[in-house]
C-alpha positions as CSV (number, residue, x, y, z in Angstrom):
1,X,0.0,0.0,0.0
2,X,1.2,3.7,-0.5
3,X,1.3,4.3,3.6
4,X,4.2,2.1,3.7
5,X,6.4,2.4,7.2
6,X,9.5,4.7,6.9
7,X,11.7,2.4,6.5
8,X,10.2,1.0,3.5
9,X,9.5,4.6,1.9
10,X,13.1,5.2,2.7
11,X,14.3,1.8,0.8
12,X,11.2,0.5,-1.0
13,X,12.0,-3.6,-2.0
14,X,10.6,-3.9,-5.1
15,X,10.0,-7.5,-3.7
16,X,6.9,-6.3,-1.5
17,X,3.8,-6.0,-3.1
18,X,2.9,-3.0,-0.9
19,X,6.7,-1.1,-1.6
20,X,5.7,-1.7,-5.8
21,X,2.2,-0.2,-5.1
22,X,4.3,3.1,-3.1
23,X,6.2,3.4,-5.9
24,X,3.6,4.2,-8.0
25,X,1.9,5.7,-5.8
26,X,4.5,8.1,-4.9
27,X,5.3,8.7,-8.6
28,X,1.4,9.6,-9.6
29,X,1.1,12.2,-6.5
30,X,4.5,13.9,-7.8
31,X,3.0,14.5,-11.2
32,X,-0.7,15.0,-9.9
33,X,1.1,18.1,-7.5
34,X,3.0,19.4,-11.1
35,X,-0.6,19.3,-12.6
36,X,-3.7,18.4,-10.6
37,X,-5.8,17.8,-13.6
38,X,-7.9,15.4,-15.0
39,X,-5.5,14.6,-18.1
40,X,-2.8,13.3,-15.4
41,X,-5.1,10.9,-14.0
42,X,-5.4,10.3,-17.9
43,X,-1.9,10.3,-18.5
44,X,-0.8,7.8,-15.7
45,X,-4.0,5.6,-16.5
46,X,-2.5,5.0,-19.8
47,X,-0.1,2.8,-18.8
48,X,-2.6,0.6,-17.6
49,X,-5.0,0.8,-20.3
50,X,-2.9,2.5,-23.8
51,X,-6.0,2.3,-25.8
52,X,-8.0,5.5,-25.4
53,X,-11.8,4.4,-25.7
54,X,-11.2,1.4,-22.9
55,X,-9.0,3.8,-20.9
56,X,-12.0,6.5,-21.1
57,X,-14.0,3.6,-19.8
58,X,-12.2,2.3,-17.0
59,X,-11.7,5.5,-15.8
60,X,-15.8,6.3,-16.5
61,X,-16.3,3.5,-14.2
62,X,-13.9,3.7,-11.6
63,X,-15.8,7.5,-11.2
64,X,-19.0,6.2,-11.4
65,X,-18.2,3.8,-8.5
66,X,-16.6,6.5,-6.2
67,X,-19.6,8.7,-6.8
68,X,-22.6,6.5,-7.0
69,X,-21.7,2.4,-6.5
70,X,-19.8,3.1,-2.9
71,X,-22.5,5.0,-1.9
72,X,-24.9,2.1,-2.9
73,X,-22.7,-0.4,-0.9
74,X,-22.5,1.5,2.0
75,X,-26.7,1.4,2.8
76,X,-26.9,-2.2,1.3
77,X,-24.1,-2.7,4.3
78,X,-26.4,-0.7,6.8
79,X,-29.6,-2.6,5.5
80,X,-28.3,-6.1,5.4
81,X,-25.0,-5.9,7.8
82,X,-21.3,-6.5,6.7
83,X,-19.7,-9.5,5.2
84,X,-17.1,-10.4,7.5
């Protein structure tokens, strides 16, 4: 995960599963503080999705899910209790 201890933000392993993911992390919040805009979200998506109509998608989805789907989850949770 990106809140990795000191140590390992000091001396990521790219070993760990949670040092790769600060990595990126940390990389994508130094260019989202040179340009908080929606094309660097854009720009650092395409390396996960280089074709522009499915990249436009995914990141149509992963929106709608933030705005509308967690939301939805959240009273289903209240409503029916949590999965644990």
């Amino acid at each position: 995960m990106p809140f990795v201890n000191e140590e390992h933000r000091q001396c990521p392993d790219s070993d760990i599963p949670g040092d790769r993911c600060y990595l990126h992390y940390r990389e994508f919040m130094d260019m989202w503080k040179r340009s908080p805009r929606w094309t660097t979200i854009d720009e650092y998506a395409e390396r996960i999705w280089p074709n522009p109509e499915i990249r436009a998608a995914a990141l149509a989805l992963l929106v709608f899910m933030d705005r509308h789907g967690n939301q939805y989850e959240a009273r289903k949770c209240g409503e029916n209790g949590d999965i644990l």
